[in-house]
C-alpha positions in Angstrom: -1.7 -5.1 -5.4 -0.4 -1.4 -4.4 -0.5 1.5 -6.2 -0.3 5.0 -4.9 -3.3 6.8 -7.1 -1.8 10.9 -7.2 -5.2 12.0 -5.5 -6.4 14.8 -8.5 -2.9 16.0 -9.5 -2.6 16.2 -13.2 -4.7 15.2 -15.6 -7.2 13.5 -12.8 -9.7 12.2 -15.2 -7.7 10.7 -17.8 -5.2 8.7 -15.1 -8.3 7.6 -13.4 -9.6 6.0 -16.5 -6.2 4.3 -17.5 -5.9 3.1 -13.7 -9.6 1.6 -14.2 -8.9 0.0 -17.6 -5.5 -1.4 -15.9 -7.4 -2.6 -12.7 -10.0 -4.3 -15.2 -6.8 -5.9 -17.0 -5.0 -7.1 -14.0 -7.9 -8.5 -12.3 -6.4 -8.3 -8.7 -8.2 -9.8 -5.5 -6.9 -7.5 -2.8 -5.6 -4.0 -3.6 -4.4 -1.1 -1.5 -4.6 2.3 -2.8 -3.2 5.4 -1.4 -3.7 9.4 -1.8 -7.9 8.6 -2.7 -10.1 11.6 -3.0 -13.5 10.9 -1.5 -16.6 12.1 -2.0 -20.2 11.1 -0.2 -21.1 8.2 -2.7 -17.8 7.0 -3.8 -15.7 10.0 -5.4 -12.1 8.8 -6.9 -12.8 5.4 -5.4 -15.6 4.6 -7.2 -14.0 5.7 -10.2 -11.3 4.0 -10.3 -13.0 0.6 -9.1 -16.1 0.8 -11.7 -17.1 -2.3 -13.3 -14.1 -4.2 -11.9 -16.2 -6.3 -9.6 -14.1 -5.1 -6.3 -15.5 -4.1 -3.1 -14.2 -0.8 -2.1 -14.0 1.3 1.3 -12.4 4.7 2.1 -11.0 5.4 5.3 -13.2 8.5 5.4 -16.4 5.7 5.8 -15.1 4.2 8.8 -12.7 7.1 10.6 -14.7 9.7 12.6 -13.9 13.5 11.5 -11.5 14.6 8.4 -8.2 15.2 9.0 -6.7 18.4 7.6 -5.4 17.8 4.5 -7.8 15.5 3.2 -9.3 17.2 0.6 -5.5 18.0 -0.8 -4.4 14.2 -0.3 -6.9 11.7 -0.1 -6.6 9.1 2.3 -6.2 5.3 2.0 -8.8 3.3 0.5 -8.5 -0.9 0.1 -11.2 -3.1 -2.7 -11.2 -6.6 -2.4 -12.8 -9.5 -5.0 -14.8 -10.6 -1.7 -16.7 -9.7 1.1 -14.3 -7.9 4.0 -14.7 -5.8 6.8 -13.0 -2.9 8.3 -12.0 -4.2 12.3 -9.7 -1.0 13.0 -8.4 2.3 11.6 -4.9 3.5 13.0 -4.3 7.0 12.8 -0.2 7.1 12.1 -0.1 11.0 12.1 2.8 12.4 14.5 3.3 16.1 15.9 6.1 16.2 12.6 3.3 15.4 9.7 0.0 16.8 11.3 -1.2 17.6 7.2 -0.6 13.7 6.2 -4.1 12.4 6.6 -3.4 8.8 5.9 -5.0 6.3 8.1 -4.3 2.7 8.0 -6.7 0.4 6.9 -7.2 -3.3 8.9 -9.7 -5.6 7.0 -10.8 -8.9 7.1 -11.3 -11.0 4.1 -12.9 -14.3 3.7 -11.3 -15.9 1.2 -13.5 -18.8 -0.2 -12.4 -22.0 0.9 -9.6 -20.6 2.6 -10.8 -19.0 5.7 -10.3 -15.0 6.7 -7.1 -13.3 5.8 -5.9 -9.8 7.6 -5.2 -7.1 5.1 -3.4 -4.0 6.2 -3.1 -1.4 4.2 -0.9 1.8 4.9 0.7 4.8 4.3 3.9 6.1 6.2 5.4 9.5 6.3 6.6 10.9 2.9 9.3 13.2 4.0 12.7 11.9 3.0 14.3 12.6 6.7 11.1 11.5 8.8 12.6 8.3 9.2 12.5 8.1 13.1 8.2 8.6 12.5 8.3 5.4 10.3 9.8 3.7 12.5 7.2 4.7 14.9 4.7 4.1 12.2 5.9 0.3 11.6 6.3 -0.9 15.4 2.6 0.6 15.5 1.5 -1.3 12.2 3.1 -4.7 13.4 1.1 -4.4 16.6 -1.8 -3.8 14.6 -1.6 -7.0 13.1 -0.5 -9.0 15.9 -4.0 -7.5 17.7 -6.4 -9.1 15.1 -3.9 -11.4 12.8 -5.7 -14.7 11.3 -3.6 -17.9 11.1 -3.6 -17.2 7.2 -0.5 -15.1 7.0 -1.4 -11.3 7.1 -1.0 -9.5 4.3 0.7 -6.2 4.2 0.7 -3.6 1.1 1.4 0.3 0.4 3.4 3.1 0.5 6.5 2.9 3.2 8.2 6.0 1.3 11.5 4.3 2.2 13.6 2.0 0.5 14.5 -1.4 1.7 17.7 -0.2 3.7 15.9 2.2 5.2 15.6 1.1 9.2 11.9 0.8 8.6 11.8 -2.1 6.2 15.2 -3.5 7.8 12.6 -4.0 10.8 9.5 -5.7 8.8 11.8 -7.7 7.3 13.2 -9.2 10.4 16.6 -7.6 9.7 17.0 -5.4 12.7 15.1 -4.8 15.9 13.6 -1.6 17.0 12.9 -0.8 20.5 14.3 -4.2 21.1 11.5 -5.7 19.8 12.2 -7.8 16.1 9.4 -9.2 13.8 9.7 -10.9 10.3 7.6 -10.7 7.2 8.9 -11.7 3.4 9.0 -8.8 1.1 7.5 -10.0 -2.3 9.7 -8.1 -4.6 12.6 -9.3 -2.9 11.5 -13.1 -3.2 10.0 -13.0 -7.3 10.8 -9.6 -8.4 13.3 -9.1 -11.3 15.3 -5.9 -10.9 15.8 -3.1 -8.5 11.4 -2.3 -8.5 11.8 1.1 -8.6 8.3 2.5 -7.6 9.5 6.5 -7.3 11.1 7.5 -10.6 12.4 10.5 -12.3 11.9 8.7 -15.2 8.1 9.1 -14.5 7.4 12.9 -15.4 4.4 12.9 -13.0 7.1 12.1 -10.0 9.6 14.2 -11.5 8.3 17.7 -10.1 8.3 15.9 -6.5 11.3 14.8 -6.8 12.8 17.8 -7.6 11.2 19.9 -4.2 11.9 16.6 -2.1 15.4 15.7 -3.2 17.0 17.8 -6.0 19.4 15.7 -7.5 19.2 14.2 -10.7 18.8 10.0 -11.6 16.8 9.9 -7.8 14.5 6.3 -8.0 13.4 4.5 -5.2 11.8 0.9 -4.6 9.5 2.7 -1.6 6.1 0.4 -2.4 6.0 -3.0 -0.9 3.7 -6.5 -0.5 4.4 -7.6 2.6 3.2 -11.5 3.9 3.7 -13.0 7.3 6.2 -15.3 7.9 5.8 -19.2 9.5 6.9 -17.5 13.0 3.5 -15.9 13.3 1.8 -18.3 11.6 2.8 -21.9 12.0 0.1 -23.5 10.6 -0.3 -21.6 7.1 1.9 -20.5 4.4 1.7 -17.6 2.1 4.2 -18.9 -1.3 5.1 -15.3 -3.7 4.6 -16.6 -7.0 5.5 -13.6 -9.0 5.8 -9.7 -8.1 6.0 -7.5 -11.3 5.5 -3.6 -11.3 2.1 -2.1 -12.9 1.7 1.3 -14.5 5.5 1.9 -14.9 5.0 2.7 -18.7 2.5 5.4 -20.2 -0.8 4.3 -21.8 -0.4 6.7 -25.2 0.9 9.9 -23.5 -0.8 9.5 -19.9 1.1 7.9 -17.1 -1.6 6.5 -14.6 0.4 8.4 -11.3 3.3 9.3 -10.1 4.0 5.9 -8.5 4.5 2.4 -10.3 2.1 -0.6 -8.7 2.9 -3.8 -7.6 1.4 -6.9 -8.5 2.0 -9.7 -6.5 0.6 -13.0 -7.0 0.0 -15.1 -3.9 -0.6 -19.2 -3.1 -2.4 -18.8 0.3 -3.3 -21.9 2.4 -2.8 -24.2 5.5 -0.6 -26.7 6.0 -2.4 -30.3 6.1 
């Protein structure tokens, strides 16, 4: 599961509690979060993982410093049903976004009876024309996994902030090279989703004041949030099947709407091959 969190915009206290309830509902095994607050002890994260039995980490517990913005922003934060650990942190920040603070998390999961699965969970730049830094970004996530990459299939899940056209996901999705360098994972949605996805909507009224600074013009919604799994090419001996992929969060609980992104819920049949 993905789902951008809003860091403390709006009413912080009462999205945090509809996230939890919805986290406690959906009962998800590996989930990447994006824009956390964090606090010494646990902060937003904590919050929004209480009683839900996952493991969380921040970036901020395993980055050195705090990049500017933080405390605006949040950072990236992944929780997991079992045991992982973090085995790198890659800072995606280029001389165009120094205030983005969003660091990439790599984890390891053991999945029981399964073996380890990598788990990368990132963020890449927002701005609607900073296209050329994701695909930066992307060629430096996909060497990110092919540096500690399991022979479960990686998975992959967060906030691109571009759509699928968008030369960045054309690249993870094996349908153009970059550098002249090609790689190939399966986009979830695009396998068991039903409809466009839209994760960015001005029919959200927590995106809609976003929307309006970053694109001003009306009916803007995006699919910009993906689950990502590798493909047989990089893992020959496993397989990673997309059951379903349905959007969380994309309708108000009484009035509140939990953020200003919809999740996604994917559900995954992960194995090797006999």
């Amino acid at each position: 599961m993905t789902l951008n969190v809003w860091n403390s915009q709006g009413d912080s206290g009462a999205r945090g509690a509809v996230i939890n309830a919805g986290l406690r509902r959906l009962d998800p095994d590996l989930v990447a979060l994006q824009e956390v607050l964090w606090e010494p002890g646990g902060g937003q994260l904590g919050e929004l993982v209480a009683g839900t039995g996952l493991r969380g980490t921040h970036q901020a517990e395993v980055t050195a410093g705090v990049a500017p913005g933080a405390d605006r922003y949040g950072g990236n934060a992944i929780a997991t049903r079992w045991p992982h650990r973090i085995v790198e942190t890659l800072d995606l920040r280029g001389v165009g976004a120094p205030d983005v603070p969003w660091e990439t998390l790599a984890a390891l999961v053991e999945l029981p009876g399964v073996g380890e699965v990598l788990f990368l969970a990132p963020t890449t730049a927002f701005r609607m024309e900073a296209e050329g830094e994701r695909e930066r970004e992307v060629l430096a996530l996909t060497d990110l996994d092919a540096r500690h990459r399991t022979a479960l299939p990686t998975v992959i899940a967060g906030d691109f902030n571009a759509a699928p056209d968008a030369a960045s996901l054309r690249y993870l999705t094996g349908r153009q090279s970059l550098a002249g360098r090609g790689v190939q994972y399966h986009d979830a949605w695009e396998i068991a989703g039903d409809g466009p996805g839209y994760t960015w909507s001005d029919e959200n009224p927590n995106a809609a004041q976003d929307i309006e600074y970053l694109v001003r013009q009306p009916r803007h919604r995006r699919r910009i949030d993906y689950v990502l799994v590798g493909s047989p090419y990089a893992h020959p001996k496993a397989y990673a099947r997309v059951r379903s992929a349905v959007l969380a969060f994309d309708t108000p609980s009484g009035d509140i709407w939990a953020s200003d992104h919809f999740g996604v819920v994917v559900d995954l049949d992960i194995g090797m091959l006999d």
